[in-house]
N, C-alpha and C positions, 0 to 999 in steps of 0.2 A: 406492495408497500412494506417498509420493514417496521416493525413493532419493539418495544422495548420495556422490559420492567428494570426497573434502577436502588441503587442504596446511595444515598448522600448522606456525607459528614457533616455534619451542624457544628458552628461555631464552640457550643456547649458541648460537641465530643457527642451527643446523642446522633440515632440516624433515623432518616425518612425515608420511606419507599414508596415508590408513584411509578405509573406507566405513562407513554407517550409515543407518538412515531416519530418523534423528530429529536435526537438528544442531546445535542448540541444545544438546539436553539431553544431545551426545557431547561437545561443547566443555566443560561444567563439569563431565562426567567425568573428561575428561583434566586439569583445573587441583584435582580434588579426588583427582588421583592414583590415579584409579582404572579410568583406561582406558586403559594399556598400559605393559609394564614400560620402555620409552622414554621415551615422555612424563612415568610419574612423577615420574625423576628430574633432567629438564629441566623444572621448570615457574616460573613461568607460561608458558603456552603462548598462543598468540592466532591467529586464521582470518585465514591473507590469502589465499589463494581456496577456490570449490567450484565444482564440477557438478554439475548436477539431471537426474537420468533416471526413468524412468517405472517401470522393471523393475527388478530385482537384478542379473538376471544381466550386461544391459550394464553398468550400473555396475560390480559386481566386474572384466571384466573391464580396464574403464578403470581402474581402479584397479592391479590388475597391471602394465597399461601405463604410467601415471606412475612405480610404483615402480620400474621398468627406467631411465627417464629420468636423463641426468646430472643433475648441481645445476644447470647453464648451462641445458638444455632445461626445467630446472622454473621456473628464474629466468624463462624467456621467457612459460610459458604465464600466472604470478603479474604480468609487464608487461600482460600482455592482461588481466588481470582489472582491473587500474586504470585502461586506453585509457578516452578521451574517453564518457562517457555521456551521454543525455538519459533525466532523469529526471522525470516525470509521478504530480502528488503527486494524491490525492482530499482536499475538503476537509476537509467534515462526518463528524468522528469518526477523522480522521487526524492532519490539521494543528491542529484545535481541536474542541473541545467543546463541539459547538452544541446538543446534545440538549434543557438545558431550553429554548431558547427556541422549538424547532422542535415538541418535546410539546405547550408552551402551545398555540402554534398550532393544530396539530393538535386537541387539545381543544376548543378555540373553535370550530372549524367542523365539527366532529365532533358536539356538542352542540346547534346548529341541526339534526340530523339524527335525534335523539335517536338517537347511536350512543354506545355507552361500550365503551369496553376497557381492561385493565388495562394495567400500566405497561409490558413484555413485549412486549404489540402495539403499545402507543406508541413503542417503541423505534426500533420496523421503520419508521418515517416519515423516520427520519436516514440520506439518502442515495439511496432509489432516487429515481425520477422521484414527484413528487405523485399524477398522475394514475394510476399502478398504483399506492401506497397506499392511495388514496380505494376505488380500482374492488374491491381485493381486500377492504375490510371492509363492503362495502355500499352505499355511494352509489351509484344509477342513472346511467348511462353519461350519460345528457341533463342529470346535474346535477353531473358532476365539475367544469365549467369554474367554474361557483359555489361546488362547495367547494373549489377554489384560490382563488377569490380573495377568500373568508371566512378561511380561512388566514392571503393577506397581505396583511388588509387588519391582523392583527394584529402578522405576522411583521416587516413592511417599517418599521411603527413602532415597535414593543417586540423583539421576538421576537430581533431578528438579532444586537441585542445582549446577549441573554442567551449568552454565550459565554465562549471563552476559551483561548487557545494552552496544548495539552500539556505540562505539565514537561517540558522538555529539547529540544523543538521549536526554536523560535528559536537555541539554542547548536549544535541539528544542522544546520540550514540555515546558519549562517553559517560552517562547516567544509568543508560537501559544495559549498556558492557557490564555493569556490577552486579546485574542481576540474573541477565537470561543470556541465552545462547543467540547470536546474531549470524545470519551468513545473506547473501548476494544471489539470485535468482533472475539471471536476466538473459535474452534472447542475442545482445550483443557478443561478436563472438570474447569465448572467454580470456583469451590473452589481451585482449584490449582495453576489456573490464578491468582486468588485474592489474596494467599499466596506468590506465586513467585513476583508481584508488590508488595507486603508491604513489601518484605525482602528489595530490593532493592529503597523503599522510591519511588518507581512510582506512587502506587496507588491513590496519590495528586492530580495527574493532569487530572484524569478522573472522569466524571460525574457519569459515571457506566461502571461494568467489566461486559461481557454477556460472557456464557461460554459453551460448553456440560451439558447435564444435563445424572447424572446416569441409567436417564430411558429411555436411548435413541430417545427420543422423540422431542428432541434438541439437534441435533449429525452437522449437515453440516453447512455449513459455511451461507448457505441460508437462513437455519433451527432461526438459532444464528441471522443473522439479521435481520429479521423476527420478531425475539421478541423482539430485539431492538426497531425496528419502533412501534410495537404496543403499546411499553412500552411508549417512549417516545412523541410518534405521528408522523405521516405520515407528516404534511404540513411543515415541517421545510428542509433547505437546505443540504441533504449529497451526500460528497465522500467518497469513501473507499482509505484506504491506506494498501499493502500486497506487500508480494514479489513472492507470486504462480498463477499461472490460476484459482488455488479453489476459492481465495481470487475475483477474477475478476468474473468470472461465478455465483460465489455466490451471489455478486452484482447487475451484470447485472439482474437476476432473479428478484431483489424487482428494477429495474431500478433507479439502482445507479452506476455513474462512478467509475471507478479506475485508484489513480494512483500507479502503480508498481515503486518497491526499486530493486535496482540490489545490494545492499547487503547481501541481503539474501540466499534461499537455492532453490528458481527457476530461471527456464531459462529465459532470455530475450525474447527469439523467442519464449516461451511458453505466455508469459505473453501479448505480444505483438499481439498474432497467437487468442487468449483469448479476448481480444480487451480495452485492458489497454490504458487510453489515452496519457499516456507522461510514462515516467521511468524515476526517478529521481537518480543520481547518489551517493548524500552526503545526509544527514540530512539538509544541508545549501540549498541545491537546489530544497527536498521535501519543505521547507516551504517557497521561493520563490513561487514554482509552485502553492502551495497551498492556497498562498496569491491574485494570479494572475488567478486562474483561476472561471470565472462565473456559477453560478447554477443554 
C-alpha cells in the first residue's frame, strides 16, 4: 500500500501537513470540509508537495517531522518540490487514445490466426511490446514476427491514425513545457511515435521522442528508458508518467518513480500492485501531482 505525508495550501496562504494512503481522495476531503477542523475553515485548499513511502510507520514519522519544521524550513522543502524535473510521458493511453486503431489492428492479425478475444483482451495490446501480446494469447513463438507485421501492415496505414490527444493533454503540456524538461518513452516503434506527435502538433513540447527500434534491441519499455537516460544523462531529476504496470516496472528498473493515469488502458490495482506512487485522475491533477512531488 503506498503511504503519504502532504503540505497543503490554505486559503489564508498558511499550510497543513497530514498523512494518508489515499491522496487524491484526502485532498477532496479536505476541500469538501471534511478532513480536519483546520482545513475546514481555510478552504479551498490545494497540494504543493508530498512524500511517498512504502510503510506507515515511516511516514507518520516524517510527518511528525515536518510538523516541527518552521514555515522557512517547509518553504524550502515546497522549493525542492518544484526544482528542475525530467519528465518521461508513455504514449499509448496516456498522451492519446490510440486504442481503436491498435484493436483494429490487432484483430486483423489476430484473425489470420483464427484467434478471437473479447474486447478486455484487446485492450491489453495498447502499450506493452507486440511481441508479448501475440505470445501470451497464442500465436507460436516462430510466427509472432508475422503477426507483427499483419498488425502493421494495417496499423502503419489506417490504424495509427485512429487516435486522438486526451481532453486536457495539450493545455497540460504547454503549462509543464515552462517548467521542466519533457520527453516521450514508449515501446511503439520510434518513427511512428514521432509521426503520430507531429500529426497532432505534440511533437513541441518534447525534448526527445525515444521509441522501439526495428532491431529489436530497444523493444521494452526499460529497454526505451534506458536509452533515454544514457542519452540524456543519468544525474538529472526523473519521473515516469503511464497508465500500465509495463510503464511502472520499466521505471522502477533504471529507479525511477511513476505516477500512473487512470485514463488510460490499465488497471488501477495493476498499477498500484506495480508500485506507482499516486494515480492521477485528470491532466489537471497529473500536473498538480507533478508540480508537488520531490526527487
Amino acid at each position: 500500500m503506498n503511504h503519504y505525508v502532504y503540505i497543503l495550501e490554505c486559503s489564508d496562504h498558511s499550510y497543513y501537513t497530514g498523512y494518508t494512503n489515499n491522496l487524491q481522495k484526502r485532498i477532496d476531503t479536505h476541500n469538501n470540509g471534511k478532513g480536519a477542523k483546520y482545513t475546514k475553515a481555510r478552504r479551498p485548499v490545494k497540494l504543493i508537495y508530498f512524500e511517498h513511502f512504502n510503510d506507515k510507520s515511516s511516514a507518520l514519522k516524517r510527518e511528525y517531522a515536518i510538523k516541527g519544521l518552521t514555515r522557512k524550513r517547509k518553504e524550502e522543502l515546497i522549493m525542492k518540490g518544484k526544482a528542475m524535473k525530467y519528465i518521461l510521458f508513455d504514449l499509448d493511453g496516456t498522451l492519446t487514445d490510440s486504442g481503436e486503431g491498435i484493436i483494429k489492428s490487432a484483430i486483423h492479425a489476430l484473425n489470420y490466426y483464427d484467434i478471437h478475444l473479447d474486447l478486455e483482451d484487446l485492450k491489453t495490446f495498447v502499450g506493452p511490446p507486440l511481441s508479448l501480446s501475440f505470445k501470451k494469447y497464442g500465436v507460436p513463438d516462430d510466427e509472432i514476427e508475422h503477426a507483427i507485421k499483419l498488425f502493421r501492415d494495417r496499423y502503419l496505414t489506417v490504424g495509427k491514425f485512429e487516435n486522438h490527444p486526451y481532453p486536457g493533454i495539450i493545455e497540460m503540456l504547454e503549462e509543464l513545457k515552462k517548467e521542466y524538461k519533457l520527453f516521450v518513452a514508449t515501446s511503439k516503434p520510434e518513427a511512428t511515435a514521432i509521426e503520430i506527435l507531429q500529426h497532432f502538433e505534440m511533437d513541441q513540447y518534447f525534448e526527445k521522442i525515444a521509441g522501439a527500434t526495428s532491431s529489436h534491441e530497444r523493444e521494452t519499455k526499460h529497454q526505451v528508458i534506458a536509452y533515454l537516460l544514457n542519452t540524456i544523462g543519468h544525474e538529472h531529476q526523473f519521473i515516469m508518467v503511464g497508465d500500465t504496470a509495463f510503464d511502472v516496472i520499466g521505471a522502477k528498473k533504471a529507479n525511477i518513480d511513476t505516477i500512473g493515469v487512470r485514463w488510460g488502458y490499465g488497471k488501477i490495482e495493476d498499477l498500484e500492485k506495480a508500485g506507482a506512487i499516486a494515480i492521477a485522475k485528470t491532466p489537471e491533477d497529473l500536473k498538480k501531482l507533478l508540480e508537488s512531488y520531490p526527487l
